[in-house]
N, C-alpha and C positions, 0 to 999 in steps of 0.2 A: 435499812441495815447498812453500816459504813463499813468498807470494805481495809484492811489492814493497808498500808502506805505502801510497802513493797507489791502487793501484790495488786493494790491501784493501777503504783505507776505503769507494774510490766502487761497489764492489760493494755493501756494507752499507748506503750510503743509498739505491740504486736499489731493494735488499729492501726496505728500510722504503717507500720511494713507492710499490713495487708493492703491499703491503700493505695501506698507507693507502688506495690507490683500489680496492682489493677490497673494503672494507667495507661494508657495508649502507648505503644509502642512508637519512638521518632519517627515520621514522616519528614522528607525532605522533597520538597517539589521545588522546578526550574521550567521553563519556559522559554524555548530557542526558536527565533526566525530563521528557515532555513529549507531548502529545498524549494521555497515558495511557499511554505505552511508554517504554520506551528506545531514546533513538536514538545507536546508535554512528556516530561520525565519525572518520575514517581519512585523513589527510594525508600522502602521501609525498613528500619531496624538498623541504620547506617549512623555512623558516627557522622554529627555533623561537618566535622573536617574532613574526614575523606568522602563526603560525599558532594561538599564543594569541589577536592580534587578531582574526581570522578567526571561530575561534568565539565569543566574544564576541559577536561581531555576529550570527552565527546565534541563539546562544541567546536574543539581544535578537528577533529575526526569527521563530523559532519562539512565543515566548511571546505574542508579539502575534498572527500567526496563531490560535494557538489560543486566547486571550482573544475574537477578534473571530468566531471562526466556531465558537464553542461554541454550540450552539441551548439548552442549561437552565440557562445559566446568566444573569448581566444583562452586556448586552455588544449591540454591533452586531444579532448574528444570532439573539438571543434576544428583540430590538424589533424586527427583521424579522418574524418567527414571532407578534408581539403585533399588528404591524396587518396583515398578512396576513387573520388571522381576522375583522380589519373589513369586508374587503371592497370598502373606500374606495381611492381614489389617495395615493400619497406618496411620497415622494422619499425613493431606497434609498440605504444606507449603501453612500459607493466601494467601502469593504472589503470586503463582501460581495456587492456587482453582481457582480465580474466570478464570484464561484464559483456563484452561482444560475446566469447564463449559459452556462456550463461545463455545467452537473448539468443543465440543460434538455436539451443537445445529445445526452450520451451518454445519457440516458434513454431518449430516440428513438431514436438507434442501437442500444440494448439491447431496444427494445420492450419499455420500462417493467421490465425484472426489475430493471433499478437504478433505483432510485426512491427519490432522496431528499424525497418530499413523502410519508412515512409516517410519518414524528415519530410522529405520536399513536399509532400502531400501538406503535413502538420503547416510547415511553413506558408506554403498557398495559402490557405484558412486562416492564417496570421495565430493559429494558437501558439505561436513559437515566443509570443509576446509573455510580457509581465502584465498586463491589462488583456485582458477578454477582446476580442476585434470589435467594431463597427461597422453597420454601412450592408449593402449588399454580400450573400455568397459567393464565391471567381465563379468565375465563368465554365459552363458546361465541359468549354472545349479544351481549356487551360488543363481542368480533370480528366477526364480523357484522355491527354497527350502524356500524362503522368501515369495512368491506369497500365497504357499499352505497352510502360514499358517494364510493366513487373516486378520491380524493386522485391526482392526477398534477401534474409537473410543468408540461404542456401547459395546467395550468389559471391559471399564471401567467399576467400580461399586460405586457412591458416597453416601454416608450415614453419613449425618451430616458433620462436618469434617474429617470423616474417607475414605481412598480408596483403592480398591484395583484393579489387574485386571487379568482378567478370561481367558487370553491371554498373556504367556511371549513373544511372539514375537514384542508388542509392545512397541516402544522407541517413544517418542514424541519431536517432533520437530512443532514448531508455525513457520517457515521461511514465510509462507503464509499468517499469521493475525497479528503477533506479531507488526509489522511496520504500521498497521492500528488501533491497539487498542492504542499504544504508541500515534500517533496522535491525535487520540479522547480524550486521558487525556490531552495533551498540552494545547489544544483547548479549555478543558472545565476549564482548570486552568486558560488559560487567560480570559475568559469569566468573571467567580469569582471577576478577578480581574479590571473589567470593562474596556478591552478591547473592542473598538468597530469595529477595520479593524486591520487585519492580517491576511496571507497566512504563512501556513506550512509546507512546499515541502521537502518529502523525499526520495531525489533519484528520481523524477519524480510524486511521488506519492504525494499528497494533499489536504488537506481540508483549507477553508478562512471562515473569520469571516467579515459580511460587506461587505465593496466594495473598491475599488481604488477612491477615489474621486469620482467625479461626475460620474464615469460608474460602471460596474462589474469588476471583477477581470478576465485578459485575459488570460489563458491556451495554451500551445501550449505540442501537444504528439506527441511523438515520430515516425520518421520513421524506423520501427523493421530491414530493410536491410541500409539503406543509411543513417550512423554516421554521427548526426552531422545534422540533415535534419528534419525539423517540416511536420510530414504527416498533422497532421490538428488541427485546433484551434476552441476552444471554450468557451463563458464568464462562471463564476462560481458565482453563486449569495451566498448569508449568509447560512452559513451551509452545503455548497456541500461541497463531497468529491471524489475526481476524479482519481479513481483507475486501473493501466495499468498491466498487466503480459504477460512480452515478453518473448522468448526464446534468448534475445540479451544481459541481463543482464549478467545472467554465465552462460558461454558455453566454451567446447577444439571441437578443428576440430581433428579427426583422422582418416586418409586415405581417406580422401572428405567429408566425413560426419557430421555433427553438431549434438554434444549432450551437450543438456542444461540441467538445473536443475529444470524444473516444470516435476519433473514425473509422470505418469499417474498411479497410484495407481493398473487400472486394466492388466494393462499388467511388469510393472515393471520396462518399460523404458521410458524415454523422451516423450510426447507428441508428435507427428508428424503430428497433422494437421492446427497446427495453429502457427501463428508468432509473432501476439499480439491482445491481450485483453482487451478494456475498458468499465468501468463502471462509473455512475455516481449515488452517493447515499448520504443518508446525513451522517449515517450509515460509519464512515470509517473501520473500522475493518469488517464489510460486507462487503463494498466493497471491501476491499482485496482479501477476500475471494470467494467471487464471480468472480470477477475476475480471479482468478486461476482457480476455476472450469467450467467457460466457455471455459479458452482455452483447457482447458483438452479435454471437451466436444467436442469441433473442432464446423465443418460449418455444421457435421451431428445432432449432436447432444445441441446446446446450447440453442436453445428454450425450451427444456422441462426444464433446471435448470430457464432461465430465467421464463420462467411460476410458475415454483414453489415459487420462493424467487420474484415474483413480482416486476421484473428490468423493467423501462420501456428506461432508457437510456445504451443500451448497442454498441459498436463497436467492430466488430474483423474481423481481415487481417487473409485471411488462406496463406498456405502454395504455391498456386497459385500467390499471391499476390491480389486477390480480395477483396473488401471492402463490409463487410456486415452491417447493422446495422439497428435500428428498429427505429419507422418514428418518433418517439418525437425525439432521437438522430441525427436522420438527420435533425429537424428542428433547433438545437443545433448547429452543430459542422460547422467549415470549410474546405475541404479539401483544402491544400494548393501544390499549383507547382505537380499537377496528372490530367490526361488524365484518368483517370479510374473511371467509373462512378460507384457511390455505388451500393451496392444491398439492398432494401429496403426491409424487411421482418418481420411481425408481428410476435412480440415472441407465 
């Protein structure tokens, strides 16, 4: 049967409109070095030109960040760390007031297993490096004379914009939160700027705005021994931030043994119970930090931080390779290609 000409054609254009609005909605991705990682950015639904402007202004955003709150290198937080060890009053760099006031708070709340007033610790162990160390761990005694002399955040003293602190052993290093607060500024920049869907992934670590089209946005973490291998996945709805700290990231093997760079504040070396750590919070500079102080915490000890700081999605692999995590997390996440059933434990 031939269909009349007019009413041909308007079939054929309706095909094509319904076409056209089936199609994928623009996607814009970018890829920045920065912090020491990669961080991928993911724009949905953005005009291509502002969303060239957009990161622009991140990549301007992130560099200065991390320019300003690098503690070895010369910058803001690296003359922070220089009259610290005076001991004298001065007047702290804006850029860096508010992340020291940050890193004070969740240290408390972590009871010190996050503890960015261990610089010197960090530096001993040479993780303070752009490459991983080599060679032997310092010496027993080196740690020790560092240990004895307590370095906490609580030994800051802030007064207006003045600081000082009551502790020269203290050197401050943000390795822990810095990569999580940098996030939460991205995030709220794009927001501003009426941003409705993007994911921010740095180095594994993330917070999303929205959703992927018609579902949430799908997550896959890392497996801490098998490179290269998704232990398990989970959606991230508007405002998560989904925050991991393994001992896989920096690490040297020397004479069989694995020392990474999450050190445990109370003993001076490497954390040894745990392999990795996640969190889910909206919070991404907590999550970070949280994060590090659970695995700190290991399998004996991560309920009582989580109790404190009020986690109720947390996961960690100990050094067994067992699967712990508490039951809204389990109703969350998926384990992928494992035989090993979680352990389900209220914090």
């Amino acid at each position: 049967m031939h269909l009349p000409h007019r009413l041909h054609l308007f079939l054929v254009l309706s095909l094509l409109l319904t076409s056209s609005c089936q199609q994928a909605p623009r996607e814009y991705k970018q890829t920045l070095l920065v912090f020491g990682t990669l961080v991928k950015i993911t724009l949905r639904e953005v005009d291509p030109a502002l969303a060239q402007k957009y990161i622009a202004q991140i990549r301007k955003d992130l560099n200065f960040m991390h320019k300003a709150w690098h503690p070895w290198k010369p910058g803001p937080m690296g003359r922070t760390n220089a009259l610290l060890a005076t001991g004298g009053w001065f007047s702290a760099n804006p850029s860096v007031l508010p992340v020291i006031k940050r890193g004070i708070e969740l240290a408390r709340i972590t009871n010190n297993l996050f503890n960015p007033a261990i610089g010197k610790l960090i530096g001993l162990w040479g993780f303070h490096q752009d490459d991983a160390p080599k060679g032997p761990p310092p010496a027993k005694k080196a740690i020790d004379q560092l240990l004895a002399r307590h370095p906490r955040m609580s030994d800051i003293e802030i007064d207006g914009l003045r600081m000082r602190s009551h502790n020269p052993a203290v050197q401050l290093d943000f390795g822990a939160m810095a990569k999580g607060l940098a996030v939460d500024r991205v995030i709220h920049y794009l927001r501003s700027q009426g941003v409705r869907n993007a994911i921010i992934n740095a180095g594994g670590d993330l917070k999303v705005i929205g959703s992927h089209g018609d579902r949430p946005w799908r997550i896959g973490i890392r497996h801490p021994r098998e490179k290269g291998k998704v232990l398990a996945a989970l959606d991230a709805y508007d405002g998560d931030s989904v925050f991991t700290s393994g001992d896989y990231e920096r690490y040297y093997i020397y004479k069989g043994r694995r020392y990474h760079h999450i050190i445990d504040p109370r003993t001076g070396y490497p954390a040894n119970q745990s392999t990795s750590a996640t969190v889910i919070l909206k919070d991404a500079a907590t999550a970070d930090a949280a994060a590090t102080a659970l695995f700190v915490a290991g399998p004996s000890g991560w309920q009582v931080i989580a109790r404190k700081m009020h986690l109720r999605y947390v996961m960690l692999v100990d050094k067994n390779g067992r699967i712990i995590m508490t039951p809204a997390m389990a109703k969350r996440i998926t384990l992928i290609d494992t035989d090993r059933k979680p352990i389900i434990i209220q914090p």
